[in-house]
C-alpha positions as CSV (number, residue, x, y, z in Angstrom):
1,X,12.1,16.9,5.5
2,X,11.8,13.6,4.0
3,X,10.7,10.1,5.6
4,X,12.7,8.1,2.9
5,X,15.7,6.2,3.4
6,X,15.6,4.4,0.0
7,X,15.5,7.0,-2.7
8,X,13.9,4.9,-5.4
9,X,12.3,6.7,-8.0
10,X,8.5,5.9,-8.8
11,X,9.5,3.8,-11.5
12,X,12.0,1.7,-9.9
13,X,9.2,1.2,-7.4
14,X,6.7,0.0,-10.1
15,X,9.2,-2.2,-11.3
16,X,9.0,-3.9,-8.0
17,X,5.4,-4.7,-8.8
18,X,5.9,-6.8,-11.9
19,X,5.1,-10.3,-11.5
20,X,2.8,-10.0,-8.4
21,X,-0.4,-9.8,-7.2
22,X,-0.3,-5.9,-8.0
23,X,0.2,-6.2,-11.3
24,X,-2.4,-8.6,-11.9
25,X,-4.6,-5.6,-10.1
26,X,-2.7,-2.7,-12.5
27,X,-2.1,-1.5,-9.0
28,X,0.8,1.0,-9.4
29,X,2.5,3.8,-7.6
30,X,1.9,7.4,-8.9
31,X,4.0,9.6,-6.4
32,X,6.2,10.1,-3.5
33,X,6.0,13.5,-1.5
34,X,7.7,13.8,1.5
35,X,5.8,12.3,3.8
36,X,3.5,10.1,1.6
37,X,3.3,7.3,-0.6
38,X,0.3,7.4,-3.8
39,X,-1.1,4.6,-6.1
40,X,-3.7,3.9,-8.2
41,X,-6.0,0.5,-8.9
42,X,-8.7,0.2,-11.5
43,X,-12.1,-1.0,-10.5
44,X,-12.9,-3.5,-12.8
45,X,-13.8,-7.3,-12.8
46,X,-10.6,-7.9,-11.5
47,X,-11.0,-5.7,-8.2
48,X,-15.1,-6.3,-8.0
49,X,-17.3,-8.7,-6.2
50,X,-20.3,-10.5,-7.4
51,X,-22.7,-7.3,-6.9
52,X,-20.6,-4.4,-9.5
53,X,-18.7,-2.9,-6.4
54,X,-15.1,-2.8,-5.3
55,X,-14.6,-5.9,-3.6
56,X,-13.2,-5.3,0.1
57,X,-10.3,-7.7,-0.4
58,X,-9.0,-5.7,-3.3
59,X,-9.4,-2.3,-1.3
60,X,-7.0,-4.4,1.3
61,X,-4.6,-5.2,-1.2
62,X,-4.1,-1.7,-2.2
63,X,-3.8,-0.5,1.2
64,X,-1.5,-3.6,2.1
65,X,0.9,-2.9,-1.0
66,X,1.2,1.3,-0.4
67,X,1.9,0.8,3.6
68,X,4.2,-2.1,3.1
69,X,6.3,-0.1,0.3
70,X,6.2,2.4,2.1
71,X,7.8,0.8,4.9
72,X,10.7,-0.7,3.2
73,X,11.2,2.6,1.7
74,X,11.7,3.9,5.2
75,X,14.5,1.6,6.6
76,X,17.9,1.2,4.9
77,X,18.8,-2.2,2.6
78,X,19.5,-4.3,6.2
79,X,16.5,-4.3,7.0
80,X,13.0,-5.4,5.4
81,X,9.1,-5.0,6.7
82,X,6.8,-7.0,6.3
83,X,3.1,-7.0,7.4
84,X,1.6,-8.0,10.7
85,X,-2.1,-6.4,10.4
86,X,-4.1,-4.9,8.9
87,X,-8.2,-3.5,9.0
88,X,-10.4,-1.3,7.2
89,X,-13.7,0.5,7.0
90,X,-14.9,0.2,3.9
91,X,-17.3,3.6,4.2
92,X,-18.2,4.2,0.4
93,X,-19.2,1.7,-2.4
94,X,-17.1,2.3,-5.6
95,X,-18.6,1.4,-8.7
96,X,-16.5,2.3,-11.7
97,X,-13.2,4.2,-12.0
98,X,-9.8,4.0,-9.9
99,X,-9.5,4.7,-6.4
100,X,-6.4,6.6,-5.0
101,X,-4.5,5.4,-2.0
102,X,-2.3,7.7,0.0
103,X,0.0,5.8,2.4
104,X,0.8,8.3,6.0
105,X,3.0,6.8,8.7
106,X,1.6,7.1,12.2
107,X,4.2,5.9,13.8
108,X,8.2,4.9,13.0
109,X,9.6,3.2,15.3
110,X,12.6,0.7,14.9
111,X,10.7,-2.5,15.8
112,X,7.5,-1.8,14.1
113,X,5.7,0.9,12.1
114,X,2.1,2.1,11.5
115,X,0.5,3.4,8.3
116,X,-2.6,5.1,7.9
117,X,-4.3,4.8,3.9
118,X,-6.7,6.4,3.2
119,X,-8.7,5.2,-0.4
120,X,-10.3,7.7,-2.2
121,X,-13.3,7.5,-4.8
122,X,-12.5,9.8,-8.1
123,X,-15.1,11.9,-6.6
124,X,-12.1,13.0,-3.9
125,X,-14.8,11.2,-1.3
126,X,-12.7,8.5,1.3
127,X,-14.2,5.1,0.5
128,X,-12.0,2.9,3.1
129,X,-9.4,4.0,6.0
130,X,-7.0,1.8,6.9
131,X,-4.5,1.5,9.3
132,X,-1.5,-1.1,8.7
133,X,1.0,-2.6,10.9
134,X,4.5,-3.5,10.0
135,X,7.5,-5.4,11.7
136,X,10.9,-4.5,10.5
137,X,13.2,-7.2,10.2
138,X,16.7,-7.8,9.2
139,X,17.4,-9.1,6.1
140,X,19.0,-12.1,7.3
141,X,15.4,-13.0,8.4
142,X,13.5,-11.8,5.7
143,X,13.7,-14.9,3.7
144,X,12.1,-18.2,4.6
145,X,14.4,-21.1,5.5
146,X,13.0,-24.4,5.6
């Protein structure tokens, strides 16, 4: 059984990362299972701090973007989530390559939802966990009003 309310194929998904940070990053979604949400980021000079590894920031923005989409992909159009927290442990360097992030929920609730991502080195070793909390909101309130 699926968790997806939104049936958006992955590239109507990618297309949602055009023209933001992600993009910038070449972070993009490679697959939806069931229960999961996968994408990809490059480590380059883009993604890397000042000593050759993947900056921390950058692991965050990856984790952000997979539990975020996959939050909205969980509630119907009404309704929007956006992020409240998130942390990490970073627990591997990563030099070179792409890491893979898989998006799990934790929890589902109507208010708020959790999402565990895990990042993974091309090695299949987990470089960061992180665990992501989002609000859901209507849509009414989803855009700022000044």
């Amino acid at each position: 059984m699926t968790i997806w309310v939104q049936k958006h194929s992955i590239q109507e998904i990618n297309q949602l990362l055009k023209n933001t940070l992600c993009q910038h990053l070449s972070i993009h979604i490679t697959e939806k299972t069931a229960t999961q949400l996968i994408g990809k980021m490059p480590i380059d000079k883009r993604t890397c701090q000042s000593f050759g590894r993947l900056h921390g920031g950058a692991s965050l923005v990856l984790a952000e973007t997979l539990g975020s989409l996959a939050g909205n992909l969980c509630v119907s159009d009404q309704f929007s989530c956006v992020g409240v927290e998130i942390n990490a442990n970073h627990l591997l360097p990563v030099f070179s390559g792409w890491v893979t992030g898989i998006a799990m929920p934790l929890h589902l609730g109507r208010s708020t939802q959790v999402w565990e991502i895990k990042l993974y080195r091309e090695d299949q070793r987990i470089c960061c966990v992180a665990r992501h909390t989002v609000a859901v909101i209507t849509q009414e309130n989803a855009s700022y009003k000044a």
